[in-house]
Biopython code that builds the backbone (N, CA, C, O; Angstrom):
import numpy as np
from Bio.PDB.StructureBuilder import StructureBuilder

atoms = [
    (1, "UNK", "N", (0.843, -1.203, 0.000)),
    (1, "UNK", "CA", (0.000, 0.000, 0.000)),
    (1, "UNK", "C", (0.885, 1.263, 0.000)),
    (1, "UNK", "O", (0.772, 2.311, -0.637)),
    (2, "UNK", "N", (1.727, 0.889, 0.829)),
    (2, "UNK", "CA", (2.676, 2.463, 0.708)),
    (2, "UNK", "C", (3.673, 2.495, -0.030)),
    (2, "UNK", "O", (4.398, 3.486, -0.122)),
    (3, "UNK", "N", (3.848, 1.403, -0.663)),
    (3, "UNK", "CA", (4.669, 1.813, -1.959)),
    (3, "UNK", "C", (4.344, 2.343, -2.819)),
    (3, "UNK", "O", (4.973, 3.236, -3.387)),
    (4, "UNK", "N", (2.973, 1.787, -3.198)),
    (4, "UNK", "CA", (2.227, 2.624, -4.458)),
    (4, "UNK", "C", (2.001, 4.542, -4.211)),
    (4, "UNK", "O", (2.034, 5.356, -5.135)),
    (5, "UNK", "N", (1.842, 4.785, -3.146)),
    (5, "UNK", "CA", (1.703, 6.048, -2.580)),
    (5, "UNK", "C", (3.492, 6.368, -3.031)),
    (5, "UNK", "O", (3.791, 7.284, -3.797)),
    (6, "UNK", "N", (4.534, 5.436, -2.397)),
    (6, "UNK", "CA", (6.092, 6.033, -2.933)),
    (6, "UNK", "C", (6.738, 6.244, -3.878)),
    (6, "UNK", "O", (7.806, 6.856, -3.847)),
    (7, "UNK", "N", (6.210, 5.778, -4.889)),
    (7, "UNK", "CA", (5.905, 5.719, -6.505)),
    (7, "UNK", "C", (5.665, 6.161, -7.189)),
    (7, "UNK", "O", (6.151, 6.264, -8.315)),
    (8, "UNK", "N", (4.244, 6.860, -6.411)),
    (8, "UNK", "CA", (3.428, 7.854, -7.429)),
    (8, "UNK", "C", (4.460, 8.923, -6.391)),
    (8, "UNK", "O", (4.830, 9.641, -7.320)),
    (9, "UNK", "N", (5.067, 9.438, -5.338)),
    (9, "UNK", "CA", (5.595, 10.560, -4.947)),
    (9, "UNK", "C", (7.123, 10.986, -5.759)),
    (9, "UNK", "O", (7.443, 12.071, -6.246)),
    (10, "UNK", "N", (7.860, 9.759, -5.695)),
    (10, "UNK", "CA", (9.099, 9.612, -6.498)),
    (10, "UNK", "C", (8.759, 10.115, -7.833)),
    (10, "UNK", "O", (9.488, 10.884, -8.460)),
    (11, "UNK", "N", (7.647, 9.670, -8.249)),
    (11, "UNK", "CA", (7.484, 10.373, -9.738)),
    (11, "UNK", "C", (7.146, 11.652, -10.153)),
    (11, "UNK", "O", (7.361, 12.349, -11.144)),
    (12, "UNK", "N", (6.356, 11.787, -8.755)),
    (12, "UNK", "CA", (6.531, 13.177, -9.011)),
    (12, "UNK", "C", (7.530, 14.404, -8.909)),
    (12, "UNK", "O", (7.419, 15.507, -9.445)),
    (13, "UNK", "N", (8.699, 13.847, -7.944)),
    (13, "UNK", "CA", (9.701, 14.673, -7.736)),
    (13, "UNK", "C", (10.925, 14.777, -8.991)),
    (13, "UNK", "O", (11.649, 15.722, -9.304)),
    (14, "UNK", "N", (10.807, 13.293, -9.584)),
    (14, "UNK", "CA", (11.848, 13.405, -10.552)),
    (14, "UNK", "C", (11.193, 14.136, -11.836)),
    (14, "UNK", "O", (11.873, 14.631, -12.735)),
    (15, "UNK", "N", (9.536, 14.137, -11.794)),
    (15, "UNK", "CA", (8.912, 14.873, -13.270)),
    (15, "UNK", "C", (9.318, 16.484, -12.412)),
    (15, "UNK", "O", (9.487, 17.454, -13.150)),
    (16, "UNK", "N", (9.400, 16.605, -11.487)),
    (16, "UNK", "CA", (9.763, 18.098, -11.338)),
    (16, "UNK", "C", (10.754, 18.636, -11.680)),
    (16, "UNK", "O", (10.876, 19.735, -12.221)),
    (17, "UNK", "N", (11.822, 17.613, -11.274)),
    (17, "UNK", "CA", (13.340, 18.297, -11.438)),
    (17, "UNK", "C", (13.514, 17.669, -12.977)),
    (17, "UNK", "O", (12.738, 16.950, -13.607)),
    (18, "UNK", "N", (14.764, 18.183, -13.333)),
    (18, "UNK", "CA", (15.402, 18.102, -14.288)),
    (18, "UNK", "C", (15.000, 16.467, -14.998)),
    (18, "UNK", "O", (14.805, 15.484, -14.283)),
    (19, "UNK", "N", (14.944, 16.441, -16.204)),
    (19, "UNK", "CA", (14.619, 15.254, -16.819)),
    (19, "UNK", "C", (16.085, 14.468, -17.055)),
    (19, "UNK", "O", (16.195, 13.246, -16.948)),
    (20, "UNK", "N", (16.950, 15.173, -17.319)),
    (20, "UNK", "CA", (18.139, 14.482, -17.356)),
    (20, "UNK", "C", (18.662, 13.872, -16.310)),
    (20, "UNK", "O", (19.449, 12.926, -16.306)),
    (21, "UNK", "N", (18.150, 14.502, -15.335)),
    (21, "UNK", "CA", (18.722, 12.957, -13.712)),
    (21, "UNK", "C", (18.754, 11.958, -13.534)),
    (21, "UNK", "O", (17.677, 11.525, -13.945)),
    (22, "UNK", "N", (19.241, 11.288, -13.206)),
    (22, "UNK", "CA", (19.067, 9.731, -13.215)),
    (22, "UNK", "C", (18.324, 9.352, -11.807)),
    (22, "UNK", "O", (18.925, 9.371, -10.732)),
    (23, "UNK", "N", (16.853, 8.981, -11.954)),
    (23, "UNK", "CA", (16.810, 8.798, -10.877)),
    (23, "UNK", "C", (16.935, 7.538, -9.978)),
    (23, "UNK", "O", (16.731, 6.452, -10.522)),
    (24, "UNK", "N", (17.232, 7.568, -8.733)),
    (24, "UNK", "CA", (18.169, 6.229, -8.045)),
    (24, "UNK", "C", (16.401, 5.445, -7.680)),
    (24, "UNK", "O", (15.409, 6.016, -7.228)),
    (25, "UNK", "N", (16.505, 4.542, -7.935)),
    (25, "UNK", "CA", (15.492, 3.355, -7.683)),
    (25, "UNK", "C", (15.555, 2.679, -6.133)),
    (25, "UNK", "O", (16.340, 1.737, -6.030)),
    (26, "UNK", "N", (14.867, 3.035, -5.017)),
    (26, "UNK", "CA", (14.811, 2.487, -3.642)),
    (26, "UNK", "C", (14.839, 1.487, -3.187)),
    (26, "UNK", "O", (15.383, 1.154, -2.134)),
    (27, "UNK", "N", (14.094, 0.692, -4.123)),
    (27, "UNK", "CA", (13.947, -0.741, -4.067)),
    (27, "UNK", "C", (14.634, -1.695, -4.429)),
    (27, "UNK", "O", (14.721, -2.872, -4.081)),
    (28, "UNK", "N", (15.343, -0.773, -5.514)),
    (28, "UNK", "CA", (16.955, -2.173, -6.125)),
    (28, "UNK", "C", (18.204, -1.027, -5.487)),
    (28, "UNK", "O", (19.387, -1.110, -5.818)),
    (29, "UNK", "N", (17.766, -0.180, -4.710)),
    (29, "UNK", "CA", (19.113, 0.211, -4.045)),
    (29, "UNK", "C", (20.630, 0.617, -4.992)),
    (29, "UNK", "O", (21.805, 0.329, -4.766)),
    (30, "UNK", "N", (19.901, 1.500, -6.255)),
    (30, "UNK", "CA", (20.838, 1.375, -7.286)),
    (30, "UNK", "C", (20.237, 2.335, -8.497)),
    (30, "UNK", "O", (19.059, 2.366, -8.854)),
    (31, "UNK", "N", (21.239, 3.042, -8.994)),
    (31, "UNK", "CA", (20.574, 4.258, -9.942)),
    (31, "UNK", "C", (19.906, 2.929, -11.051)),
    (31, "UNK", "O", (20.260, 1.751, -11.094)),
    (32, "UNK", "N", (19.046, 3.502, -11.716)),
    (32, "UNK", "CA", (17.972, 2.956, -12.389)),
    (32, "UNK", "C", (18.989, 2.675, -13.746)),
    (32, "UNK", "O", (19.014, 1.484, -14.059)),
    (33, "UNK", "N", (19.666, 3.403, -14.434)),
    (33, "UNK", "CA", (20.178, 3.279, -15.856)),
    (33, "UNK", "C", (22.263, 3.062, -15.349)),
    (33, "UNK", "O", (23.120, 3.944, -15.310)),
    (34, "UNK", "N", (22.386, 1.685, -15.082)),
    (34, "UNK", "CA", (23.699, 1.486, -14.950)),
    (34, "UNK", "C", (25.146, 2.246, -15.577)),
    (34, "UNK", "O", (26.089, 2.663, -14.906)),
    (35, "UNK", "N", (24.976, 2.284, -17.252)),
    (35, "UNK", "CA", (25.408, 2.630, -17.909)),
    (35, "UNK", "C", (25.607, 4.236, -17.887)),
    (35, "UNK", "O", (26.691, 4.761, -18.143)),
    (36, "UNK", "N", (24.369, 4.997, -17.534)),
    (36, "UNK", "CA", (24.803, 6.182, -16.896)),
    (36, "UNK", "C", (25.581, 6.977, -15.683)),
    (36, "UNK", "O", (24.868, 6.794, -14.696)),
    (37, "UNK", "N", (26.503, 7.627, -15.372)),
    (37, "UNK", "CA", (26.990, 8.028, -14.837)),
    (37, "UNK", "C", (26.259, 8.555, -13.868)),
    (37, "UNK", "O", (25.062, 8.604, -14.152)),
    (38, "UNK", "N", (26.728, 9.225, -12.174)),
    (38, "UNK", "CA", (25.520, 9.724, -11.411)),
    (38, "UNK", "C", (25.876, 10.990, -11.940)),
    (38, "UNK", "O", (26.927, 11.379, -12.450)),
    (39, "UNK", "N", (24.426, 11.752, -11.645)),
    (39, "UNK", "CA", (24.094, 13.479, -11.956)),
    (39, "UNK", "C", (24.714, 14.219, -10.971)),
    (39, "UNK", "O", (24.691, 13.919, -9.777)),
    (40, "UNK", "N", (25.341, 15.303, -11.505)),
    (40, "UNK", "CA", (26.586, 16.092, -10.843)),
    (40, "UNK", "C", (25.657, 16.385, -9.470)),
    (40, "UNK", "O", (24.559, 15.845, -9.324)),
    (41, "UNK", "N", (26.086, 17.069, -8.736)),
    (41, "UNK", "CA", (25.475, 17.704, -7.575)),
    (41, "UNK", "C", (24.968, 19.168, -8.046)),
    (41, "UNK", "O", (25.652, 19.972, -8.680)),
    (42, "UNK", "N", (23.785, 19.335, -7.662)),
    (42, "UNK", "CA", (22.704, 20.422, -8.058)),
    (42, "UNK", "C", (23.569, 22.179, -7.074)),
    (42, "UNK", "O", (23.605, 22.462, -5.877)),
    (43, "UNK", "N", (24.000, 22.784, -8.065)),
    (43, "UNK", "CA", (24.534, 24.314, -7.459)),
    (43, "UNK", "C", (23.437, 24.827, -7.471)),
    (43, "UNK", "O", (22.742, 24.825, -8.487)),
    (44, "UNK", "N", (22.875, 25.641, -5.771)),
    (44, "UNK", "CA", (22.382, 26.886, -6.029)),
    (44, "UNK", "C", (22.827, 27.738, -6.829)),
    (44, "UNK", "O", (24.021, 27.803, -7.118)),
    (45, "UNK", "N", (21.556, 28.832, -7.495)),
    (45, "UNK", "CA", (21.877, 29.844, -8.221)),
    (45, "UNK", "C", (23.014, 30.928, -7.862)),
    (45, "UNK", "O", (23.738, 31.321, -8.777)),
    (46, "UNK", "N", (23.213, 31.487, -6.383)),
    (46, "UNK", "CA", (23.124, 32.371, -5.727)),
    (46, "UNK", "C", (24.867, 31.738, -5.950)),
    (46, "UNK", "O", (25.545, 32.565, -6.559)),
    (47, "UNK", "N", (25.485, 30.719, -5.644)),
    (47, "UNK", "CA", (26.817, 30.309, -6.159)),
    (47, "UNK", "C", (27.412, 30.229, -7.150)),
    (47, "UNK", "O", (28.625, 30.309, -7.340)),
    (48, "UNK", "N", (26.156, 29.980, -8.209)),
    (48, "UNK", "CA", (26.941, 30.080, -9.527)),
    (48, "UNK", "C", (26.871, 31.610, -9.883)),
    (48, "UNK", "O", (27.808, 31.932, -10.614)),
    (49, "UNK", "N", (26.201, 32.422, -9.636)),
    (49, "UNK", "CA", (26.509, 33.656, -9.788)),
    (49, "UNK", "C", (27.474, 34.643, -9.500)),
    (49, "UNK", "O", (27.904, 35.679, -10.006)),
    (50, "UNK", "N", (27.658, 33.940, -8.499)),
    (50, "UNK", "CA", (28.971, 34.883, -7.481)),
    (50, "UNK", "C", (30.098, 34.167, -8.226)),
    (50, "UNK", "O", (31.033, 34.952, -8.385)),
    (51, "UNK", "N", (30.459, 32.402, -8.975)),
    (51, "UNK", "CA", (31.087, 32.051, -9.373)),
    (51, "UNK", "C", (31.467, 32.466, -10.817)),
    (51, "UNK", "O", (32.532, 32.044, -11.268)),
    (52, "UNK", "N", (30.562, 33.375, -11.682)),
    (52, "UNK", "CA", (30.292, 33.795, -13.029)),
    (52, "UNK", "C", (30.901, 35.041, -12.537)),
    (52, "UNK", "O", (31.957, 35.202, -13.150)),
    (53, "UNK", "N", (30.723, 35.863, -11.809)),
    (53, "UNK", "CA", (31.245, 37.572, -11.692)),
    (53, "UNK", "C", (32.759, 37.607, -11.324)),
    (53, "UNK", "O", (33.337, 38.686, -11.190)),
]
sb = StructureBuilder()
sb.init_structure("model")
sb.init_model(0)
sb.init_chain("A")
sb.init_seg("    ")
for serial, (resi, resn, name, xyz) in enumerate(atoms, 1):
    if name == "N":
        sb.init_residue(resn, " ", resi, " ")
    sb.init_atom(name, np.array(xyz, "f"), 0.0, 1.0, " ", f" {name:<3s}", serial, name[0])
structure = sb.get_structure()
């Protein structure tokens, strides 16, 4: 029962963010697409800005 509820939540967080993420699968304890590399770590804006000036 509460997986299906974790499922439909997971999906919604990865349709939010970026489509290019890989998202990590809970249940096999393991990013979903092997062959892909993991997704860099997400910079606030407010860093890359100060890092651009």
């Amino acid at each position: 029962m509460c997986r299906r509820l974790w499922e439909a939540r997971l999906r919604k967080i990865v349709s939010s963010t970026a489509t290019n993420v890989v998202p990590i699968d809970p249940f096999r304890g393991r990013a979903s697409t092997t062959s892909s590399p993991p997704p860099p770590p997400i910079i606030p804006p407010t860093v890359n800005a100060s890092n651009a000036e």
